[in-house]
N, C-alpha and C positions, 0 to 999 in steps of 0.2 A: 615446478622447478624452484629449488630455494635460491633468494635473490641475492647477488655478490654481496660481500661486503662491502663499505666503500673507503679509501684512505685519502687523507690530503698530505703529502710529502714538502712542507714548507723548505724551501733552497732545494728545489731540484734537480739544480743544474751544479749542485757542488759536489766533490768528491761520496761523501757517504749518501748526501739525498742522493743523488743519480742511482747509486746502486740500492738502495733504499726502494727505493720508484719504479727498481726493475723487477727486483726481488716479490715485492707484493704482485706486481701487474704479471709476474711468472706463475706465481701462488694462485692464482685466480680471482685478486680482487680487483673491484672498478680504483684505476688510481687517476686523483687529480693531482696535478706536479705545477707549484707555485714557482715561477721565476719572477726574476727584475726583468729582465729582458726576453724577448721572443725566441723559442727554440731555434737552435741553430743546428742538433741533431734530432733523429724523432726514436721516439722507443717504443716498436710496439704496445700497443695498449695500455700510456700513460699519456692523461689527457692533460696539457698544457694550457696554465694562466700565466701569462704574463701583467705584472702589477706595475712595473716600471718602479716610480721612485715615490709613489701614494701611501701611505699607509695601510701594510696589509691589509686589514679588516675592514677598511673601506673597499681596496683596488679589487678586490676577491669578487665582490657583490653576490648575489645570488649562488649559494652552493647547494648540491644535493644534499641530503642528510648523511655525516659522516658518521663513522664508527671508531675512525681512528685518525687521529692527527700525530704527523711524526716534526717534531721542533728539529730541522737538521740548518737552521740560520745559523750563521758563521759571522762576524763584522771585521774587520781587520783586525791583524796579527798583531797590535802595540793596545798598550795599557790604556792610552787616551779612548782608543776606539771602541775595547770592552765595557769602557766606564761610560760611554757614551751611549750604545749601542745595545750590547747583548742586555740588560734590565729591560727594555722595552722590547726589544726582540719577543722576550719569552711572555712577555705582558699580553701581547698580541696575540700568541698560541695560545695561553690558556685562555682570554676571551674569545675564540674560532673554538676552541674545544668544547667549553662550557656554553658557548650559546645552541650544539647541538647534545652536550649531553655526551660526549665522546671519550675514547679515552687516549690522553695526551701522551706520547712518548719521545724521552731525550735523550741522547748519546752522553752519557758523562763522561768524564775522565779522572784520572790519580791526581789532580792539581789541588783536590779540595784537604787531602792529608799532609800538603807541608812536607818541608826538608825533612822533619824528623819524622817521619812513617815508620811504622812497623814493617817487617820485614812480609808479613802476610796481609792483606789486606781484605777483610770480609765487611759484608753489607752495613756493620752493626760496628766496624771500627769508627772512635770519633772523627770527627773533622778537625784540625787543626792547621787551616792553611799560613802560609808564610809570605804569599807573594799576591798580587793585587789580582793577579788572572783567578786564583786561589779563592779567592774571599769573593769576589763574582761571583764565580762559580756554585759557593756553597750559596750565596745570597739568590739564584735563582733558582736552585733544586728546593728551597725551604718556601720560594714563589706558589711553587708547583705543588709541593705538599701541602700550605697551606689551604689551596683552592682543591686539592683534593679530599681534606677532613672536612669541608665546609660542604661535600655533597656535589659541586659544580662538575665534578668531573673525574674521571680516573685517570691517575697520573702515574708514569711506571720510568725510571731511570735506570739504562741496563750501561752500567760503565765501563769500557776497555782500555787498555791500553794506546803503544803508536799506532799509526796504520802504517798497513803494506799492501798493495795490491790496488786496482780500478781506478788508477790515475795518479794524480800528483798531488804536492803540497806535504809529503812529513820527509824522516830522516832519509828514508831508506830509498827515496828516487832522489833526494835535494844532495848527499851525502855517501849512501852505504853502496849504491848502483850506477852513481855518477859518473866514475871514473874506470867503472870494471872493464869496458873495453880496452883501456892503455893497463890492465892489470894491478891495478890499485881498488882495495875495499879504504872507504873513509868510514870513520867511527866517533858519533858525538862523545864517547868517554870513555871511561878504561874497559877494556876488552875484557876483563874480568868479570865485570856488574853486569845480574842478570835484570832481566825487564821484562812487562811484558809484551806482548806485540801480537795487533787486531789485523788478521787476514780480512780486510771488509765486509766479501762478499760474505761469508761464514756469518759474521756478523751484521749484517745485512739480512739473512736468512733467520737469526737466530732473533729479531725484531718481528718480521713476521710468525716465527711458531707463538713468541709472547704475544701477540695480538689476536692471534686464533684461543688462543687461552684463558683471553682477558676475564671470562667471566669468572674466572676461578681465581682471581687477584683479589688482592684487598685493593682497599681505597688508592692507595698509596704502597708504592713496591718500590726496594733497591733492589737490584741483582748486577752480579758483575759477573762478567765475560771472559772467561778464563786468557781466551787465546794459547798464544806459544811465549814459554817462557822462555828466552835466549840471551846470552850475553854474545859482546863482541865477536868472542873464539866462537862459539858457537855459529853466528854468520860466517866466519873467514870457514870455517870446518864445512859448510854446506856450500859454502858459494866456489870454492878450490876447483873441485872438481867438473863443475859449470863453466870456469873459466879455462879449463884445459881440453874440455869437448868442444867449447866456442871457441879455442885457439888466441883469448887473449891473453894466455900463458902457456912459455914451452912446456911439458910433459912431467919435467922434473924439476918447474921451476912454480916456488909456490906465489900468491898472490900479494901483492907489497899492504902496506896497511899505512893510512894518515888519518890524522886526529883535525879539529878546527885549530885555529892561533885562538885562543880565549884572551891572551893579554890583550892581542888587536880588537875582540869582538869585544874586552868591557872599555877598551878606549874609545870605540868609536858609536858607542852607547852614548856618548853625552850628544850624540848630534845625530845617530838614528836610533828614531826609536822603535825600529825594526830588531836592530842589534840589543838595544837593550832588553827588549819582549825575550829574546832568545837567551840573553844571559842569564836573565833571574832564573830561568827554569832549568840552566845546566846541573840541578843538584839531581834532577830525573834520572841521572844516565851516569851518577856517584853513587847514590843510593840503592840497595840490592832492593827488590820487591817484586810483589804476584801479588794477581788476583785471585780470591778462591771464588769459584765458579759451581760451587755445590749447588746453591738453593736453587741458580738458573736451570742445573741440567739436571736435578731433581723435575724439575718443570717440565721441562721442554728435553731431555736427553741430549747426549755429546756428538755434534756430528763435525766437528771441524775438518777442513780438508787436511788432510796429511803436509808437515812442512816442506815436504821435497817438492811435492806437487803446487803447492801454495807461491814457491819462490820461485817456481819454473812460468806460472801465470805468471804473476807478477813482473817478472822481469819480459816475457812476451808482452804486456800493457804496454811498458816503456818501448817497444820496438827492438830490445837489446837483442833478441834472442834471432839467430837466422835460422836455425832448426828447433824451435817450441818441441818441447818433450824429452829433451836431454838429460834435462835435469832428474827424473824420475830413475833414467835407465843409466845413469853412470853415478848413482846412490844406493 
């Protein structure tokens, strides 16, 4: 019998590691799942380290021989804490990756091309970021490939969009699904601008086809994750009739729509810098853009879940949905 492969999922307990960690350990390989803290859920056949507050590459101590290390570490939402934080973060993965030989993979994101983006975004468009999350960002994907031209290790960054779906923490539970039981959709920006938007699990999934693959990468890989292109209308056009089978709108009444106060969210930036993290990046959800998704699903093929079905999960995660599967059969 050929033996698992094995993964270490570093932040296992956060939105994309968890699903990350489940994904693999669904796929059939042996996964180790790094937290600070001791499980508090348990996921079939993902085996838990808890590090506490050590320095990964110390707290870890002895691992089996991996094949794949997935960087899914997150440090808080404000500028101090990136600047502080993620550089060492991803310092730490690629010394765990490289001292087995492994190959390292990272969740990008559109932060690293700046307000002014092109309207398409493929593997090979420059960087040009504008805001300090931005310039982190790019500073640690150039970490990574570094340490991959140098031999230590194979490094592969598959970048998406927001997320939606297997928990919380982006727009679309903080904002777009908050309020839909009183029949209101919220929207970080004009309902016009499209975007694009990572169903996780999908992308979750499409982490592990790239890992089964790996031998067929180069040293160093960008691909980016198509997902679902959508603007605002786009939400309000799928979520309408969810909210009319769910009864949080009469029949013939359609769903209301609100924006953030930005005046109040860049006022009160000078004293959180929670709010100001969230300001610099409102040009995200002004700016029209996609990711093109060619090279990945050249790769690995397009399997995304359908959006009707993506948003009917999703919103069952959050608890919203009192009969799961609506969503499919009144679209």
């Amino acid at each position: 019998m050929t033996q698992a492969s094995t993964v270490l999922v570093l932040g296992a307990n956060g939105r994309f590691g968890s699903a990350c960690a489940q994904a693999f350990a669904s796929a059939g390989w042996r996964v180790m799942g790094q937290q600070r803290r001791a499980a508090t859920a348990a996921w079939p056949g993902v085996e838990i380290r808890a590090t506490g507050d050590a320095p990964i590459t110390d707290a870890l101590g002895s691992l089996p021989r991996l094949d794949v290390v997935v960087n899914a570490l997150n440090p808080g939402y404000t500028d101090a804490g990136w600047t502080k934080h993620a550089p060492s973060l991803m310092d730490a993965a690629i010394a765990l990756a490289a001292a087995h030989q492994a190959t390292l993979m990272f969740p990008g994101n559109v932060y690293n091309y700046g307000a002014q983006m092109p309207p398409v975004l493929t593997p090979d468009t420059p960087f040009e970021p504008t805001t300090v999350k931005g310039g982190i960002r790019v500073a640690m994907e150039q970490r990574l490939q570094q340490a991959a031209n140098s031999g230590s290790l194979r490094g592969v960054v598959i970048r998406a969009g927001d997320f939606f779906g297997s928990g919380t923490g982006s727009w679309f539970d903080r904002l777009i699904a908050k309020d839909l039981p009183r029949g209101v959709m919220g929207y970080p920006g004009s309902l016009e601008v499209a975007t694009p938007w990572a169903y996780v699990p999908d992308l979750a999934q499409a982490f592990v086809k790239v890992a089964e693959r790996r031998q067929a990468l180069a040293a160093f890989e960008s691909l980016h994750f198509a997902g679902h292109r959508l603007a605002g209308r786009d939400w309000l056009k799928l979520l309408q009739p969810i909210a009319q089978a769910q009864g949080w709108v009469q029949p013939d009444q359609p769903l209301k729509t609100t924006g953030l106060p930005w005046p109040l969210i860049r006022a009160g930036s000078l004293f959180k810098p929670e709010w100001a993290a969230i300001s610099e990046m409102r040009y995200l959800h002004q700016t029209p853009h996609s990711l093109d998704g060619s090279r990945l699903a050249a790769l690995i093929g397009a399997h995304d879940t359908p959006i009707d079905q993506a948003i009917d999960h999703a919103l069952a995660d959050l608890g919203l949905l009192s009969e799961p599967g609506l969503t499919a059969a009144t679209t």
